[in-house]
C-alpha positions in Angstrom: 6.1 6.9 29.6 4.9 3.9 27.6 6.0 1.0 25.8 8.7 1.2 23.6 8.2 -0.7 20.2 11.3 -2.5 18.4 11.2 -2.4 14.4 10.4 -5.3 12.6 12.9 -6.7 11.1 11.1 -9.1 8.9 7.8 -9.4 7.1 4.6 -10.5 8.9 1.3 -12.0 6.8 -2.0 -13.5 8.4 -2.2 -17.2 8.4 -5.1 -18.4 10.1 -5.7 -15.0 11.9 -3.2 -15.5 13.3 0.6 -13.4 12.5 3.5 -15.3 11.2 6.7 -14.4 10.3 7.2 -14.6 6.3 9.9 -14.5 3.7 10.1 -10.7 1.6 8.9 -13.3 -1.3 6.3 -14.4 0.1 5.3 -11.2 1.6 5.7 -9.6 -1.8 3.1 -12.4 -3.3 0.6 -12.3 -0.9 0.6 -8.4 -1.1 0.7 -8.3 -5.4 -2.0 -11.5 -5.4 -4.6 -9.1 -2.9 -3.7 -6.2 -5.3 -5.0 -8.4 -8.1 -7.8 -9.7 -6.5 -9.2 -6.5 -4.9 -8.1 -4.0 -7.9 -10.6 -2.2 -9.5 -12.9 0.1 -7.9 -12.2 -1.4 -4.1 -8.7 0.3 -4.3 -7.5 4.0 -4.4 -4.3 5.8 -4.0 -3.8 9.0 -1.5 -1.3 11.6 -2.1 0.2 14.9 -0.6 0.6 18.1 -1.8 4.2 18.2 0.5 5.2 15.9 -2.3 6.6 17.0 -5.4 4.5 17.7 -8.6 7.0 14.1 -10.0 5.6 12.0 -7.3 2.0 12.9 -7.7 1.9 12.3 -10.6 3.5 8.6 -10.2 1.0 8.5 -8.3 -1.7 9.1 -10.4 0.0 7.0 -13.6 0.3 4.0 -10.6 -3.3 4.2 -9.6 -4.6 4.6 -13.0 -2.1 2.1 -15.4 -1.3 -0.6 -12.4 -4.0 -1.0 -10.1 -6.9 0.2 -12.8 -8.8 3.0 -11.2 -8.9 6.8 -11.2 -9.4 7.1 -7.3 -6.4 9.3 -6.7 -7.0 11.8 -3.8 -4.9 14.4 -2.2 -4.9 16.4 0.9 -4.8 19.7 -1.2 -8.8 18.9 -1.0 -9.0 19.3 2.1 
């Protein structure tokens, strides 16, 4: 039928191209430090209508107060 996949159970970042396991800290500051570095008008946020009118609209505050940009899409659009 296929392979069956375990979770993870820990963080993995790219070191060298290659995976590594990581602490959730250092996970955490690799992930905030790409936001930073990448934020702008590289980034965007994707929401759902399924979701309720409270989430996409943290959505919307996230992507336009944190990361800096107004690229907040939904699939109501489509």
């Amino acid at each position: 039928m296929g392979k069956r996949y375990e979770r993870l159970t820990t963080p993995l970042v790219r070191d060298g191209g290659q995976l590594r396991e990581a602490t959730w800290e250092e996970a955490l500051a690799l992930t905030a430090d790409g936001f930073r570095r990448n934020s702008g008008t590289t980034t965007g946020i994707f929401s759902c209508s399924k979701s309720t009118n409270e989430m996409n609209f943290l959505a919307q505050k996230f992507a336009r107060t944190v990361i800096g940009n107004n690229n907040v899409d939904s699939c109501n659009r489509t």
